[in-house]
C-alpha positions as CSV (number, residue, x, y, z in Angstrom):
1,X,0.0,0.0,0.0
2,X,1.4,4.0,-0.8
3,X,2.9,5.7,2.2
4,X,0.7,8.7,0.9
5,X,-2.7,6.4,1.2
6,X,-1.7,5.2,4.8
7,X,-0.9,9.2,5.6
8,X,-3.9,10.2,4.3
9,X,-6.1,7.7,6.1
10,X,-4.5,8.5,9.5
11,X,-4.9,12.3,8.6
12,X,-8.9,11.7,9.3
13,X,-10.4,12.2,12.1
14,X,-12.4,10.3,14.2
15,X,-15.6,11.9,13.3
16,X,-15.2,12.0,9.7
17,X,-14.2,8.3,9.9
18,X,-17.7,7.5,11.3
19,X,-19.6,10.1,9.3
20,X,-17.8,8.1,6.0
21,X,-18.6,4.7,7.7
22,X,-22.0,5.7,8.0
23,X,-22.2,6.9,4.4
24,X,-21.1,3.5,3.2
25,X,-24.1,2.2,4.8
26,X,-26.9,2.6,2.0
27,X,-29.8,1.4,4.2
28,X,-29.4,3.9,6.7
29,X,-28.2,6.5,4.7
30,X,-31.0,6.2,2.3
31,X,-33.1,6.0,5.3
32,X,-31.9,8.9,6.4
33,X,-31.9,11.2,3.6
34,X,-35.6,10.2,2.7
35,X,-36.5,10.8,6.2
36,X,-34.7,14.3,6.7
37,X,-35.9,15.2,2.9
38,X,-39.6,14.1,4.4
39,X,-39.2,16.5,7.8
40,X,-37.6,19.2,6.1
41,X,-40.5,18.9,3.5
42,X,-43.2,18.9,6.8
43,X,-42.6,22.6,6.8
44,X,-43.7,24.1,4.3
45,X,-46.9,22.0,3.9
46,X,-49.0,25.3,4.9
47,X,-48.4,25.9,0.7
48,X,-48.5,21.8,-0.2
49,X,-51.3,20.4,1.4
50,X,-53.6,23.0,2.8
51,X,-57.0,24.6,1.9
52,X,-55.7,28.5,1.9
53,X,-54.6,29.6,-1.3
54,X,-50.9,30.6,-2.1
55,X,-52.1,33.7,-3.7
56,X,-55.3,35.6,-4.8
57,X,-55.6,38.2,-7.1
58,X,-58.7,40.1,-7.1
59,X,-59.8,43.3,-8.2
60,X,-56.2,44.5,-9.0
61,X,-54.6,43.3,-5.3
62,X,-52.5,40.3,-4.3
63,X,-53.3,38.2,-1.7
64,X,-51.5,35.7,0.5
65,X,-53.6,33.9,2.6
66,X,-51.2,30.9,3.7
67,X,-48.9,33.3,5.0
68,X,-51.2,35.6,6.1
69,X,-52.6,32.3,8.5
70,X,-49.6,31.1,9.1
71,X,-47.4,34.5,10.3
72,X,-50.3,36.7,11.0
73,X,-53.3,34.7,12.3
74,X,-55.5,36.5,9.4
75,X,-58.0,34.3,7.7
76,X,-60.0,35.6,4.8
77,X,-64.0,36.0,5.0
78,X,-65.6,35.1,1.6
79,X,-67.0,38.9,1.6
80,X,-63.1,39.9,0.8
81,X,-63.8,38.7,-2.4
82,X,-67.1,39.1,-3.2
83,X,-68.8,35.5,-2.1
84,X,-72.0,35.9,-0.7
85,X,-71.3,33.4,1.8
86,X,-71.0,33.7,5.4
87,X,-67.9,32.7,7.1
88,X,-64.3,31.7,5.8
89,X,-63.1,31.8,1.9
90,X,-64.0,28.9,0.3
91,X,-60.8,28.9,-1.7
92,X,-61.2,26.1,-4.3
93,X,-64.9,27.3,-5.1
94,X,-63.4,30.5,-5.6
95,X,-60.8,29.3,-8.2
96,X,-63.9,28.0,-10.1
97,X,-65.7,30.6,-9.8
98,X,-63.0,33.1,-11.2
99,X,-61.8,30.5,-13.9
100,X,-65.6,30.4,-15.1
101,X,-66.1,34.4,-14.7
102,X,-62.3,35.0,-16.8
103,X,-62.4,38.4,-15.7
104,X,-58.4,38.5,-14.7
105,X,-59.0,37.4,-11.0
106,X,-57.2,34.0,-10.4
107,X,-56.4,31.7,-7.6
108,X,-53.1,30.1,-6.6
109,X,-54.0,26.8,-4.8
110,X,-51.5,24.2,-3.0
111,X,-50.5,21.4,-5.0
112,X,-52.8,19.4,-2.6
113,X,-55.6,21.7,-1.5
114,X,-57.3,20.1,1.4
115,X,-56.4,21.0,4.9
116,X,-55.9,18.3,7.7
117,X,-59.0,19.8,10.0
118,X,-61.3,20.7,7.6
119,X,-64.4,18.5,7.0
120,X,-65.4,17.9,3.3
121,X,-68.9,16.1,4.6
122,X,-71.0,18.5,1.9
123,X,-68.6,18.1,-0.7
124,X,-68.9,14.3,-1.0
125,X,-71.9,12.2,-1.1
126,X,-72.6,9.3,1.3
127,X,-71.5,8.7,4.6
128,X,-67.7,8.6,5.6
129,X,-65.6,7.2,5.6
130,X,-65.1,7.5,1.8
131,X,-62.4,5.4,0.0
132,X,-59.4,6.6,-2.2
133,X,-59.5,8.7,-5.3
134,X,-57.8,10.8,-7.5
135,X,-58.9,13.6,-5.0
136,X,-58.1,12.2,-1.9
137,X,-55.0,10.2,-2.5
138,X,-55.9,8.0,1.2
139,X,-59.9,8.9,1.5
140,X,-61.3,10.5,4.6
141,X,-61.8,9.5,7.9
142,X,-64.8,8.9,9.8
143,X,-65.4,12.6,10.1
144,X,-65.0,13.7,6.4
145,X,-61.0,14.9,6.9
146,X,-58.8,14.0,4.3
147,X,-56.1,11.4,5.4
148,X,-53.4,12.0,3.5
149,X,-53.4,15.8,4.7
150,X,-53.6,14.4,8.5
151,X,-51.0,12.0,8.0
152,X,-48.7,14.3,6.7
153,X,-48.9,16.8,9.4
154,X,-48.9,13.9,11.9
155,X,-45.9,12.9,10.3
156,X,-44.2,16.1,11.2
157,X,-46.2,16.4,14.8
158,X,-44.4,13.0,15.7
159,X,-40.9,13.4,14.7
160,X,-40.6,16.9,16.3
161,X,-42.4,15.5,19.3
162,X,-39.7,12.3,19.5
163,X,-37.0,15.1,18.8
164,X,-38.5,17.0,21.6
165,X,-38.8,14.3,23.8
166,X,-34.9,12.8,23.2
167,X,-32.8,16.3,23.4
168,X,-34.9,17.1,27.0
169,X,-33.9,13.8,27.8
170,X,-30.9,13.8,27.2
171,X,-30.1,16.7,28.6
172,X,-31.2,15.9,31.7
173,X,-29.8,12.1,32.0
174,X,-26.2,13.6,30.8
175,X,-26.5,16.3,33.7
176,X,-27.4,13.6,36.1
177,X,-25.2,10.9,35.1
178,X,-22.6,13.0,34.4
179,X,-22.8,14.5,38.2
180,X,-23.1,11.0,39.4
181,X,-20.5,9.5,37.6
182,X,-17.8,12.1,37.9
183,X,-18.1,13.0,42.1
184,X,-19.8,9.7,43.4
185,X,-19.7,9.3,47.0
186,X,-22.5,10.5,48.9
187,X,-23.9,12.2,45.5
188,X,-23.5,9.2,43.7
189,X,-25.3,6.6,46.7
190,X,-28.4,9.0,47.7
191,X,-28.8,10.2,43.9
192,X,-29.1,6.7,42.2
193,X,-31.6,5.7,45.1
194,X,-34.0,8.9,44.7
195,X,-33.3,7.4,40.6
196,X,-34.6,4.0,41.7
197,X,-37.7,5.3,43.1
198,X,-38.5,7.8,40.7
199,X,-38.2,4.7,38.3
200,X,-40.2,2.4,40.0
201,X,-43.3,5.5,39.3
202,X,-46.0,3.4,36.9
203,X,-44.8,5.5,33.6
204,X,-48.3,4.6,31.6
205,X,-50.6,5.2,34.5
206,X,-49.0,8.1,35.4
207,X,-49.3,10.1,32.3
208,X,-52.8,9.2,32.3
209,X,-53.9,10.6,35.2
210,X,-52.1,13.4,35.0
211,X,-53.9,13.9,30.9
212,X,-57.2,13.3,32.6
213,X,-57.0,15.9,35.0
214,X,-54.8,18.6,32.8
215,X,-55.9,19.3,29.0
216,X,-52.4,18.0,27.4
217,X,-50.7,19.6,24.6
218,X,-47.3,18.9,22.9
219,X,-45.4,20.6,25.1
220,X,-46.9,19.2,28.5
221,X,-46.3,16.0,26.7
222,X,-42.7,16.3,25.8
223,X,-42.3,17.1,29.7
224,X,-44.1,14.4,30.9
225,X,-42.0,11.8,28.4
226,X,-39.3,13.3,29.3
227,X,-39.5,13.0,32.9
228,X,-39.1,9.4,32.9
229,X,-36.8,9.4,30.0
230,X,-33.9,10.4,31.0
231,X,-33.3,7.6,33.6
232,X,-31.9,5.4,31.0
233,X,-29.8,8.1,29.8
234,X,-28.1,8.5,33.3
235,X,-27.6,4.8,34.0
236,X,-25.7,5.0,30.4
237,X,-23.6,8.3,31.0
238,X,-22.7,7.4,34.3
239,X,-20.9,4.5,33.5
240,X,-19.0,5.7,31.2
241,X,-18.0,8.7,33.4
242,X,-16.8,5.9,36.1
243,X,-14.8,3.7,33.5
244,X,-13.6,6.9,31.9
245,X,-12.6,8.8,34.9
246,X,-9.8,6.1,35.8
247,X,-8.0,6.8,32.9
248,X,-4.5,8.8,32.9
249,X,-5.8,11.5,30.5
250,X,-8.0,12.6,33.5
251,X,-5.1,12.0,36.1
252,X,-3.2,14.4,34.1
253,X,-5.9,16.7,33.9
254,X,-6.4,17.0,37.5
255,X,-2.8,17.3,37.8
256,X,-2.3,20.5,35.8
257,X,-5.3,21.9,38.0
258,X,-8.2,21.7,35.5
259,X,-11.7,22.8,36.8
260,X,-14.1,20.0,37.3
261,X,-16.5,21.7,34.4
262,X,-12.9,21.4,32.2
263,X,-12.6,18.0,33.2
264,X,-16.4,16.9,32.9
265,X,-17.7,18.8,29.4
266,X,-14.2,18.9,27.6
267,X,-12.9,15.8,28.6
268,X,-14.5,12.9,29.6
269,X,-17.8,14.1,28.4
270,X,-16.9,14.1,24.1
271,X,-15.4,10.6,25.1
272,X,-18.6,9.3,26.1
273,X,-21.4,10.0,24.3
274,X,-20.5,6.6,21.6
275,X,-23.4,4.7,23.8
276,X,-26.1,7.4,24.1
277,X,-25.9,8.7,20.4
278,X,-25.7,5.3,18.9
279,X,-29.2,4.9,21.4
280,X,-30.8,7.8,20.2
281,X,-32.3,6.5,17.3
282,X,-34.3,3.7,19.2
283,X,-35.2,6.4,21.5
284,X,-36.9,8.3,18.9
285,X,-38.8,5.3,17.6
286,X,-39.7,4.8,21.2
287,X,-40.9,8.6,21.8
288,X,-43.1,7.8,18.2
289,X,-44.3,4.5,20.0
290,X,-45.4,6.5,23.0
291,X,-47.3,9.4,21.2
292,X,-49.2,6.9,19.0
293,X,-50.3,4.9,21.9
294,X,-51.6,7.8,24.1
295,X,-53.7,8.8,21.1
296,X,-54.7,5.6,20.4
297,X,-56.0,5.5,24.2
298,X,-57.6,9.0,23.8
299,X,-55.2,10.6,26.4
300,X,-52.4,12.1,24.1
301,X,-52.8,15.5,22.0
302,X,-56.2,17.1,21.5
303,X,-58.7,17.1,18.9
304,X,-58.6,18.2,16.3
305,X,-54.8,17.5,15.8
306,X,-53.4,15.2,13.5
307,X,-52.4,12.0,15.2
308,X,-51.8,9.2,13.6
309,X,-52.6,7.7,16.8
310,X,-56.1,9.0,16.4
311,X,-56.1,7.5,12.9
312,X,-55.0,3.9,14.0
313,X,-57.7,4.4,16.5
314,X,-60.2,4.6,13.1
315,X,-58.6,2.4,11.7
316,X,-60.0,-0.1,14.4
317,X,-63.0,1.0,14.4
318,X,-63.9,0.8,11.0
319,X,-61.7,-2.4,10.4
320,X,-63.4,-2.9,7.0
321,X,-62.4,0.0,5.3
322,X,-59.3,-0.8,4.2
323,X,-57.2,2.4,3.7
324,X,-58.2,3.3,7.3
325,X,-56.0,0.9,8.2
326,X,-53.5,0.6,5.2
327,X,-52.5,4.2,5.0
328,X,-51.9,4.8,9.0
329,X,-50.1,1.4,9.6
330,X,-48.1,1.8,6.4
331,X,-47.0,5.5,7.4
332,X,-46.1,4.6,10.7
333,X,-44.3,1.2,10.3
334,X,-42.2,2.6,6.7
335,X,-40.8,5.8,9.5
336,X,-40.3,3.4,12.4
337,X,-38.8,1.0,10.2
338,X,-36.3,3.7,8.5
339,X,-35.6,5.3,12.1
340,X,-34.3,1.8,12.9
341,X,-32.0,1.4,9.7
342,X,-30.4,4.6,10.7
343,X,-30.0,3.6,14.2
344,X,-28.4,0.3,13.2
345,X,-26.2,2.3,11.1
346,X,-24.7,4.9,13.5
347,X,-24.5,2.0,15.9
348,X,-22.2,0.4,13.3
349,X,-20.0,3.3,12.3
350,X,-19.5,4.1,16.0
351,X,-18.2,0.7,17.0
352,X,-14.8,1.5,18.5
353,X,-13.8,-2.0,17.6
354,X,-13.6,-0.6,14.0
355,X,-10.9,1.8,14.8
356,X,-9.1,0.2,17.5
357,X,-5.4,0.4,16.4
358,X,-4.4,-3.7,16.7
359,X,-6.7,-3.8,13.5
């Protein structure tokens, strides 16, 4: 082999090592492009899938009415542009009406122009649920909605909630097992007991009770999730601060006088975190678990949100319409499923047996 390859090779760092390793992984790279690609998407579906127009013009004038709702909290009457209705624009009636009229005024509507709350019950005939069309990719649910709009805002609704839920987490955990692990002693003993009992809370019932009594929303949730999370988190960082703290990089650390925040955060802190980052990625798909279930039981966010949860819920209760069930089980198991290919992956690229140097 060239002296220059072998140079080069050493050159790299640890990081870019992994971040290559992981690269050379196609399942969880592929998973996690598609999956980033898909969240950074989820924000800007107010002008993809929504029922307010991208742009009116009437009369002259330019409107904006997605940004209007979205940045200002404005929503158009139908009087602002001449309906005779009562109540909110009706902006797809409008486009036919001005396409018919051909008087200049035209409508800009999303690509997919059905909003995730709105009820389309006296724009289809029958009862709901109605099956798929070319109009409603997924059909609607038992109350008219469209499901392809509420599983994409779901989808965005559950990955920053399991985001949410993780970082708080793992915040806390690293603060506590970090603690723990570094000063032990007294800390250590009376800490991991008041740990034990906090873990020994029933997590399930708990979180019930306290949804039952208190009106939950995403943030309480997050909290809530995240008060039990980060128990695992601290068990994991504080043994790593115990194996790591016995090494002679830290002797010599405390030898030259180095604060214990030095020691802790630019230390033995960057040389611990292998474990809890290669975890993270199950603890999303957990935190995804969790929100579905809640739903599912009635006790997680409130109606009319998009939960796919709530949707899985439907799908049970109307178990012979098929894309009831399809479309939710399909959406949840393809993310769950790609969240674990790039959590196998990170685990791989950050196996220190891969760099060790008798290899």
């Amino acid at each position: 082999m060239p002296s220059d390859t072998v140079t080069s090779r050493r050159s790299l760092s640890v990081f870019r090592r992994r971040w290559q390793k992981f690269r050379s992984l196609r399942r969880g790279w592929y998973s996690f492009v598609v999956l980033l690609g898909c969240y950074v998407t989820s924000f800007f579906l107010f002008v993809l899938v929504n029922n307010q127009a991208i742009a009116v013009h009437y009369e002259g004038e330019t409107y904006f009415p997605a940004f209007a709702a979205l940045f200002e909290g404005r929503i158009y009457q139908a009087r602002d542009f001449g309906q005779r209705s009562i109540g909110e624009t009706d902006y797809r009636k409008l486009a036919a009406r001005f396409d018919d009229a051909q008087g200049g005024n035209w409508v800009l509507l999303p690509p997919y122009p059905f909003s995730p709350t709105e009820s389309l019950l006296r724009e289809l005939p029958g009862n709901p649920p109605h099956g798929p069309s070319l109009e409603h990719w997924c059909g609607t649910d038992d109350r008219g909605r469209d499901v392809f709009a509420r599983l994409a805002y779901g989808f965005r609704i559950s990955i920053s909630f399991a985001l949410g839920v993780v970082i708080v987490s793992y915040l806390i955990g690293m603060v506590v097992g970090a603690s723990f692990g570094y000063f032990g002693g007294r800390l250590d003993i009376f800490g991991q007991r008041f740990v034990e009992i906090w873990a020994a809370l029933p997590f399930l019932y708990t979180i019930i009770i306290i949804s039952s009594i208190i009106r939950p929303n995403v943030w309480l949730l997050i909290a809530l999730l995240a008060s039990f999370g980060w128990i695992g988190i601290s068990f994991y960082l504080r043994g790593e601060f115990y194996r790591e703290k016995a090494k002679d990089y830290v002797a010599a650390a405390i030898a030259q006088g180095e604060s214990n925040s030095t020691i802790i955060f630019r230390h033995i802190l960057p040389n611990s975190l292998t474990p809890i980052i290669s975890f993270a990625p199950f603890a999303i798909v957990g935190s995804i678990g969790s929100l579905v279930s809640l739903d599912f039981l009635g006790f997680g966010l409130p109606p009319p949100t998009p939960s796919w949860g709530e949707l899985v819920g439907q799908g049970l209760a109307n178990i012979r319409k098929w894309h009831l069930v399809l479309f939710p089980l399909g959406a949840l198991f393809t993310t769950l499923l790609m969240v674990v290919f790039i959590g196998e992956a990170i685990r791989e690229a950050f196996d220190p047996k891969i760099y060790s140097r008798l290899r």
